[in-house]
N, C-alpha and C positions, 0 to 999 in steps of 0.2 A: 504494500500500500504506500503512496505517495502523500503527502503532505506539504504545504505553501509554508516556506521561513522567511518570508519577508516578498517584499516588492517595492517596487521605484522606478518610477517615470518609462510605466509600459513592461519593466521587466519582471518576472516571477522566478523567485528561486523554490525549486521542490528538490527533495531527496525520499528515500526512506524514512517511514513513519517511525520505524525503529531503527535508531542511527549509527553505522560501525565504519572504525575504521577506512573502509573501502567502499563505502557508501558513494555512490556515482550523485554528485550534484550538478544539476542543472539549471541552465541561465534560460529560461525563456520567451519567446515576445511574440505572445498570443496573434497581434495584428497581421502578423505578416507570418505565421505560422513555421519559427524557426526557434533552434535550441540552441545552445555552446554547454557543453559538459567540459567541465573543470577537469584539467591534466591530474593525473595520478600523483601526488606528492611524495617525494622522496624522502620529506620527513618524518615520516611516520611508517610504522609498520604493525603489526599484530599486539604489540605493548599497549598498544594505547586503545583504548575505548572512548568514542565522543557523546558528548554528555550535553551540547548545546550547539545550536547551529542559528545563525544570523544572515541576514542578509538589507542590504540598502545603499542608499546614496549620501557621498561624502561632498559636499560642497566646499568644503575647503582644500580638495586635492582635484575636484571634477571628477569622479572615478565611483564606480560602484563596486561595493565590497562586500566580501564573504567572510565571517567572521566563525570559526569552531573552538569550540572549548573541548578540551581533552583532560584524559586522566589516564596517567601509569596506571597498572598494574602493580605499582609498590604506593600509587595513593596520591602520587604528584601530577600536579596540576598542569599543562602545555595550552598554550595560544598561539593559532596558525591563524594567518590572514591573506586571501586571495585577491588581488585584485583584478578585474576584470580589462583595465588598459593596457597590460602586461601578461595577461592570463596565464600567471603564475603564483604559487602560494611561498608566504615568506614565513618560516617558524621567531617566535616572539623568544628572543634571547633573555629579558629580564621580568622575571616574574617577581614582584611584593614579596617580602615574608609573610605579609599577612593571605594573604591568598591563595597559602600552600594550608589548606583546610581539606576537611572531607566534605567533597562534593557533590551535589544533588541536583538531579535533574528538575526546575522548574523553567517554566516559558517566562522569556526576558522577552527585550525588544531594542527595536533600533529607529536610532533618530539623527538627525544631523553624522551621521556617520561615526555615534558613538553606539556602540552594543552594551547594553545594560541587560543583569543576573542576577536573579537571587541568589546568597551564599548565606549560609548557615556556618555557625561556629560555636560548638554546642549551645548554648541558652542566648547567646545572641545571633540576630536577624538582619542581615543589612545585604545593600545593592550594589554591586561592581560595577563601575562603571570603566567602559577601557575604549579611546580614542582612534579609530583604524585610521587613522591618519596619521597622528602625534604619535602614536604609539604608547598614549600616559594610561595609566590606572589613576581611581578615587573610588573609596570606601564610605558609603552612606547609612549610618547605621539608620533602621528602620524607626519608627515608631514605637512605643513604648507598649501599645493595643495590639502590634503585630509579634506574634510568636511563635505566629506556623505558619506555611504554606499555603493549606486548604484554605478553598473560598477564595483565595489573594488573588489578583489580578493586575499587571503592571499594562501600563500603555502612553500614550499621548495625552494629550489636554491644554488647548491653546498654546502651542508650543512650550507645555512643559513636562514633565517625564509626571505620571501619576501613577499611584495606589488606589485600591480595590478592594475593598474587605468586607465581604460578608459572609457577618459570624453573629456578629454581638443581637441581641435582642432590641424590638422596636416598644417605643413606649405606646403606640398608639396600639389598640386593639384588632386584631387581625390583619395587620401590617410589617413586614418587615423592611430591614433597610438595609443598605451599602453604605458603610465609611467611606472617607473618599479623604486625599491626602495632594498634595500636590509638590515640587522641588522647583523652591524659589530661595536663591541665593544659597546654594548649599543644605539649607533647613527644608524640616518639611513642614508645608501649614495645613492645616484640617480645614477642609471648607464644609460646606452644609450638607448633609450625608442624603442619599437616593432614599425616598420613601415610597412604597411601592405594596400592591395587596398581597399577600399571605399566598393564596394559590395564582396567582401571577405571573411570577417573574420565576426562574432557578438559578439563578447569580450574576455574577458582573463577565459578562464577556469582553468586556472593552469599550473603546470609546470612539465614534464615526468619525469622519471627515469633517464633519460639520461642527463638532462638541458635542453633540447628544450621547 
């Protein structure tokens, strides 16, 4: 089964829904009914299992990128990044100490050309953020509400990276609601959370093109 890891201006990146090592990714562009599958990468071999895949456009290098998150077999973390101007992938030489964690597959996203992840470190919850341009890392610890996974959901929101959360209970009666969190200047601010009926909604899938 195939699966969509992003998109930008026309193009669709799909792989396996279950993601390995040698997992054939594809650059798509439905209009004109053509594909580029990404060269076999030299850096990697059977050691490693991939645990995230990204895709989008960088505005600050004009280039669309492919972004996978890896893990050793002995628990260590690697980040390859493919660019499509050069359609070849470059393995990321300097990993964070903090970033060398046990890592878990949740669905991140991509924006301006930065790939953002949820990483867990035992009893703390925060989002990676790593530049495919710059090549930097930044570590955003979560929310104080947020402490798991489930229910979470990461996306967009008028150009800014947001949070998803429903869990918590609604005051109103036969109601439920989404927390909703937003990354302005580094911090994150709580805005006025989704309230919505009881047998209505079944959680936060993300946020449209439009803001809704």
């Amino acid at each position: 089964h195939y699966v969509i890891y992003g998109s930008s201006n026309g193009l669709v990146c799909i792989s396996d829904e279950i993601l390995n090592f040698d997992s054939p990714i594809h650059i798509w562009n439905p209009s004109v009914r053509k594909f580029r599958t990404t060269p076999t990468s030299t850096n990697i071999n059977t050691k490693f299992s991939i645990v995230s895949l990204q895709f989008g456009f960088h505005p600050g290098v004009n280039d669309c990128k492919a972004v996978r998150v890896m893990r050793t077999n002995k628990g260590a973390v690697a980040i390859e990044v493919y660019s499509l101007r050069t359609d070849s992938w470059k393995m990321i030489e300097a990993i964070p100490p903090w970033l060398k964690c046990t890592w878990k597959h949740h669905k991140g996203t991509f924006f301006n050309g930065v790939a953002y992840n949820f990483i867990e470190k035992g009893p703390i919850f925060s989002v990676m953020s790593f530049d495919s341009g710059s090549e930097e890392f930044e570590e955003f610890i979560a929310p104080d509400a947020i402490f798991r996974p489930m229910e979470l959901c990461m996306d967009v929101y008028k150009e800014q990276l947001c949070l998803l959360l429903d869990f918590y209970p609604c005051e109103e009666e036969d109601m439920d609601k989404v927390d909703f969190w937003v990354l302005q200047e580094n911090r994150w601010k709580q805005l006025c959370p989704f309230v919505y009926p009881s047998d209505y909604y079944d959680g936060a899938i993300g946020i449209s093109i439009d803001n809704k």
